[in-house]
N, C-alpha and C positions, 0 to 999 in steps of 0.2 A: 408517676414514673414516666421518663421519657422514650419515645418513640426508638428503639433499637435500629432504625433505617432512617433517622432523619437527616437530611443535608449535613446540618452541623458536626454531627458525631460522624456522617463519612466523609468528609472533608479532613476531622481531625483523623481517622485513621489513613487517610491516603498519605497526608502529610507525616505521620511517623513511617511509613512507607518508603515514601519516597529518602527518608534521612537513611534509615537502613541500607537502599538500593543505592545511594551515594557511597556508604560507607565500605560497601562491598566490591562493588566497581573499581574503586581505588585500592583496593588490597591488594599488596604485592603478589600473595601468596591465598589460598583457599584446601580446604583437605576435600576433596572432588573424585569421587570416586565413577572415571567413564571417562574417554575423550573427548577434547572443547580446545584444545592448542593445535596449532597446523603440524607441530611438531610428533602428534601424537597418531600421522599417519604414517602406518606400517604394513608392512607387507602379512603380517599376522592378523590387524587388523581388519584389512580389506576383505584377507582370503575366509575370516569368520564374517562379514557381514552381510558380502556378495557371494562368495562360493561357500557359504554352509552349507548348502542344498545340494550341494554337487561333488558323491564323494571321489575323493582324488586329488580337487582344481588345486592346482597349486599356483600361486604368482611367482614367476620367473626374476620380471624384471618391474620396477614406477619409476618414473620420470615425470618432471615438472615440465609442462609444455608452453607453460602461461603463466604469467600472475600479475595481479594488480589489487591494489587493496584503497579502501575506500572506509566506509560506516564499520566492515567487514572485511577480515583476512580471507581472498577468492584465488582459487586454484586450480588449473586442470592441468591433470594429470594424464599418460600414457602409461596403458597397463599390458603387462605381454605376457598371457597364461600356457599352463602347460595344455598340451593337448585335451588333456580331459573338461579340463574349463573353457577350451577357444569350440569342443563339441556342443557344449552347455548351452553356446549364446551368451557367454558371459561377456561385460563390455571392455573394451576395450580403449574406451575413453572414461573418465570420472570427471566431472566439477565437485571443488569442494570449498566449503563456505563455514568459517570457523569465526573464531573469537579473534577481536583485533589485539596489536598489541598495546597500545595506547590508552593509559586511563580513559583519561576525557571523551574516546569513544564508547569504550566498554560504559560511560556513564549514561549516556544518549541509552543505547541499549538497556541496560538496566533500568534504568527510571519508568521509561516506555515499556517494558517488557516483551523489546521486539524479539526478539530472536525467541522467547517465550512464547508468543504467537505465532511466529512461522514453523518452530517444531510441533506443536499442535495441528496448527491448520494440517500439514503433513502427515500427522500421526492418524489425524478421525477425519478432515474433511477431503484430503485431496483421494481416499480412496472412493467417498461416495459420488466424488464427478472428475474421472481421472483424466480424462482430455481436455479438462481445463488448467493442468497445472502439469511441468514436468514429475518423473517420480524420481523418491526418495528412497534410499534405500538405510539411511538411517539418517534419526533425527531426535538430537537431544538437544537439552538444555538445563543452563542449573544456575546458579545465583551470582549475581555480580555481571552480571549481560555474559555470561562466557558460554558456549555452546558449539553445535559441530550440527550440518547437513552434506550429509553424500550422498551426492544428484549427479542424475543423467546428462548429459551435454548435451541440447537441442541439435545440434546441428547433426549429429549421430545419428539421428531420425529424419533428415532432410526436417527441419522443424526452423526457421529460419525467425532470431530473436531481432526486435526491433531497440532501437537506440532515440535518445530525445531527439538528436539531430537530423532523423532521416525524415525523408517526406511520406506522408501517411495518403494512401489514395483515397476516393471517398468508399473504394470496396473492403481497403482494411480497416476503416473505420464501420463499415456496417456490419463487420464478421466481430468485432470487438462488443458491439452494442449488441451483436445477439450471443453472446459468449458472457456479457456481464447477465442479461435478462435470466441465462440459464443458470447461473448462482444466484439469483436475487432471488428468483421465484422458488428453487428450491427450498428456502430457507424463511422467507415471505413471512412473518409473522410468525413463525414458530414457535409451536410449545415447549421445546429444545433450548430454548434462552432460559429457563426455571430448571434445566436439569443438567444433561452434560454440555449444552453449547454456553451454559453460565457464565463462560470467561469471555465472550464474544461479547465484551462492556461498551453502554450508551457512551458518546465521544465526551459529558462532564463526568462520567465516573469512571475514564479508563485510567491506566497506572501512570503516574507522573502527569495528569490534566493540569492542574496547578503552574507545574514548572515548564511546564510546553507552553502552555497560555500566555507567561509572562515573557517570551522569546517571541510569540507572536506580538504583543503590543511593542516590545525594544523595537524589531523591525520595520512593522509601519511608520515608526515615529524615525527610523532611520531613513526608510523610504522616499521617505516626504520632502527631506534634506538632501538626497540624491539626484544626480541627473537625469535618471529616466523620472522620478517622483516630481521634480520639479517642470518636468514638461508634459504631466499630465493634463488632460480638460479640468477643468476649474469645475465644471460637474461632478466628476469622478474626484480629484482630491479632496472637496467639500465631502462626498458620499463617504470618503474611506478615513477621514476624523469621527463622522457620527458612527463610521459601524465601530470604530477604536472603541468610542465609547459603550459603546450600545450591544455589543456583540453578543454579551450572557444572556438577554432576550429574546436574541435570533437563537440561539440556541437551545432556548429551553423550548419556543416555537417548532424546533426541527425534530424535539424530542417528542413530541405530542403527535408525530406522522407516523403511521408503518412503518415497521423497522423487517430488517433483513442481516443478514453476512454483506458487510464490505469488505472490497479489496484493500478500499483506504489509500491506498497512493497508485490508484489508477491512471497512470501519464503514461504514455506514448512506449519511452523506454521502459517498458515493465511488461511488455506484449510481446505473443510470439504466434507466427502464423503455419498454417500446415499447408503442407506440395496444394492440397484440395481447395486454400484460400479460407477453411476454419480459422477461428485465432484462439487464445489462451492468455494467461496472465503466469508470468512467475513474481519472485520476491514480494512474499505476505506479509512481511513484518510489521506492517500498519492495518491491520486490519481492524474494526470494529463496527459497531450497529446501528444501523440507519436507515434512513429512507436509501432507497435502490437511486434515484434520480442524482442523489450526489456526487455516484462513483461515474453517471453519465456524462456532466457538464464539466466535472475533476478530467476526463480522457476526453473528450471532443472540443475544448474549449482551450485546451493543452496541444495537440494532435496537428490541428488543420491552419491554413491558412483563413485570413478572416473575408477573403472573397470565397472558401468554398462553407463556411458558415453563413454569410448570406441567402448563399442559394439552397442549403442542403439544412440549416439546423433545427425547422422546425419537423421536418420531413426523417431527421435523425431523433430524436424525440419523438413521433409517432409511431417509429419503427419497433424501438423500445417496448411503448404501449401494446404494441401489436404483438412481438415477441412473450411481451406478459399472458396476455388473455392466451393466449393458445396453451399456455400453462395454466389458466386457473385463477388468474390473477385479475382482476378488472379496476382500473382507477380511472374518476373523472380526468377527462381529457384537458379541458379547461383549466379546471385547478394543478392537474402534473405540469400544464405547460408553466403556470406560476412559479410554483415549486422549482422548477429546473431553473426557471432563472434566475433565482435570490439563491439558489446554490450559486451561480456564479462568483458567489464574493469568497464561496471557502476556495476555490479554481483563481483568484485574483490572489489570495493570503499566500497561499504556495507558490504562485508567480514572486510574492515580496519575499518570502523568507527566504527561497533559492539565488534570490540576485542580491539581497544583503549578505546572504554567507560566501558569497565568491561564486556560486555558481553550484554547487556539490560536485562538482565534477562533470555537470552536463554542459553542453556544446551550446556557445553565446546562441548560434540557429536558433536553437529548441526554446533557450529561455526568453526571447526575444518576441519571435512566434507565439508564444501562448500569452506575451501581454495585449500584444496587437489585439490578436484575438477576441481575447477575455474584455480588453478594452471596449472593442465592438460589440459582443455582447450587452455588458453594463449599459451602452448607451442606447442602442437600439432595441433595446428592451425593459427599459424606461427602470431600470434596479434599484437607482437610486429613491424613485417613487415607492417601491415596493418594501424597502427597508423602513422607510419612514411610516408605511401601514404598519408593520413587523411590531416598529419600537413604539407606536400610536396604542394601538389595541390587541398586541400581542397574537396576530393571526396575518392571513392573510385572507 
């Protein structure tokens, strides 16, 4: 009788998954019982999800003050309550974050299960560490990537959100790196991954791994044929054919370490800071389980310029460590510094797929910035050595 958990049999379940999550994405139409369209915000709506609590509030007046759409239909709204709800404290601004209209996004979405993860994370995690994440005041989602979060607007709290483009000081990088320790540690090895945190999946068994994976090798091999790829060190383009190759080893290598809650796409624009110089993290949609070190080298290796990693990155990595142990947490020092830097190649992979796809949307600056970067890392940290341990005898 064969193993009910073995690779092969969850591999072929991921893959009739993933056909499903294809098939659904693309339906014109679904029988969807809850809101997931921008269309489906209302004055009725709101007044039940924000003023239930508060009998009276009535919504007067909504207005769109913003919008821009992107992976996701994004919206902020202008809300004008009657007196009983403007007593309340009720807000008076809204972001709202829904389903795009566009298959081919809703498909991303769906394959990946993002928007499935970020109403989760919302639902159980952002109340057990809430000044790490803005709040939601509701948070669905339902099949075919289609869903609805209605959130707070940072800036309504003086809470000021960071963008790829902006310059990161070395103090908002250190409020960041004690801001990730504080979700890594909570979460550290958890016995929570066996029961409700279950869906927080290792990065080969999250949803649509398969089909993300083969978008990672198109791009390298696009990379390579590009002009920033073509003017890479001959160190580093050699280094980044054997990880093409070799990549499922380093992977199953990173699955053998402590694992934790990631934020998963911990870059720069994904951070938000408080009047006090605290910081936070919004947009969860990538989250999943891992060593804590990769969400470090993924944001600092992204973030800074590579003259302020020279002088500052072993020093931000110790910080880390330091942040851990006060929590409970102890790792050899020696070995996390390895660790963080053969993470560098998953912080290089995101640098390629973001500049093969046109950018997503982030500013040349940002995408620019974290190859230098990242490039300086890789070599000054001899990665390319470290991979070939990795693919040699599968450790480091």
């Amino acid at each position: 009788m064969s193993n009910i958990d073995s690779p092969a049999l969850h591999q072929q379940a991921l893959a009739a998954l993933e056909a499903a999550d294809m098939a659904l994405a693309h339906a014109s139409q679904l029988d969807i019982d809850g809101p997931w369209d921008p269309s489906h915000i209302t004055a009725e709506l709101l007044e039940r999800e924000l003023g239930g609590a508060v009998p009276d509030a009535k919504l007067e007046k909504l207005d769109v003050v913003d919008a821009h759409d992107g992976m996701t239909s994004r919206k902020r709204w202008r809300l004008a309550w009657n007196p009983a709800g403007q007593q309340a404290g009720l807000p008076d601004e809204l972001f709202v974050k829904a389903t795009p209209e566009g298959p081919y996004l809703r498909e991303t979405l769906a394959l990946l299960h993002m928007a499935e993860n970020e109403v989760r994370f919302y639902n159980q995690i952002q109340p057990e560490l809430p000044e790490l994440a803005p709040k939601a005041w509701l948070a669905r989602s339902y099949p075919g990537g289609r869903f609805m979060l209605l959130m707070e607007v940072l800036e309504a709290r003086n809470l000021r959100p960071y963008w790829q483009a902006d310059d990161c000081s070395l103090d908002h990088a250190k409020a960041v790196i004690k801001a990730l320790a504080s979700l890594h540690a909570q979460y550290w090895q958890s016995p929570r991954f066996d029961t409700d945190l279950a869906w927080v999946r290792p990065r080969t068994r999250r949803f649509g791994f398969q089909w993300h994976q083969q978008s990672f090798h198109i791009a390298r091999a696009q990379y390579l044929q590009s002009e920033a790829g073509l003017d890479l060190p001959e160190a580093i383009s050699d280094m980044l054919r054997r990880w093409d190759d070799n990549d499922q080893q380093v992977y199953a290598y990173w699955e053998t370490l402590p694992a934790t809650v990631l934020h998963g796409d911990s870059h720069l624009g994904n951070t938000f800071s408080y009047p006090d110089g605290r910081a936070g993290y919004f947009d969860w949609q990538v989250m999943y389980r891992g060593h804590g070190l990769r969400d470090v080298a993924y944001f600092f290796l992204g973030a800074v310029e590579e003259e302020m990693r020279r002088d500052h990155e072993r020093a931000i990595v110790d910080l880390y460590l330091d942040e851990l142990a006060a929590r409970g947490v102890e790792l050899d020092r020696d070995r996390a510094w390895l660790d963080y830097c053969l993470f560098a190649l998953d912080r290089f992979d995101a640098h390629i797929k973001t500049y093969t796809r046109g950018g997503y949307g982030h500013a040349p600056k940002g995408v620019m910035r974290g190859r230098r970067t990242t490039i300086g890392s890789l070599l000054a940290n001899d990665v390319p050595s470290l991979l070939d341990r990795v693919i040699r005898d599968g450790r480091l």
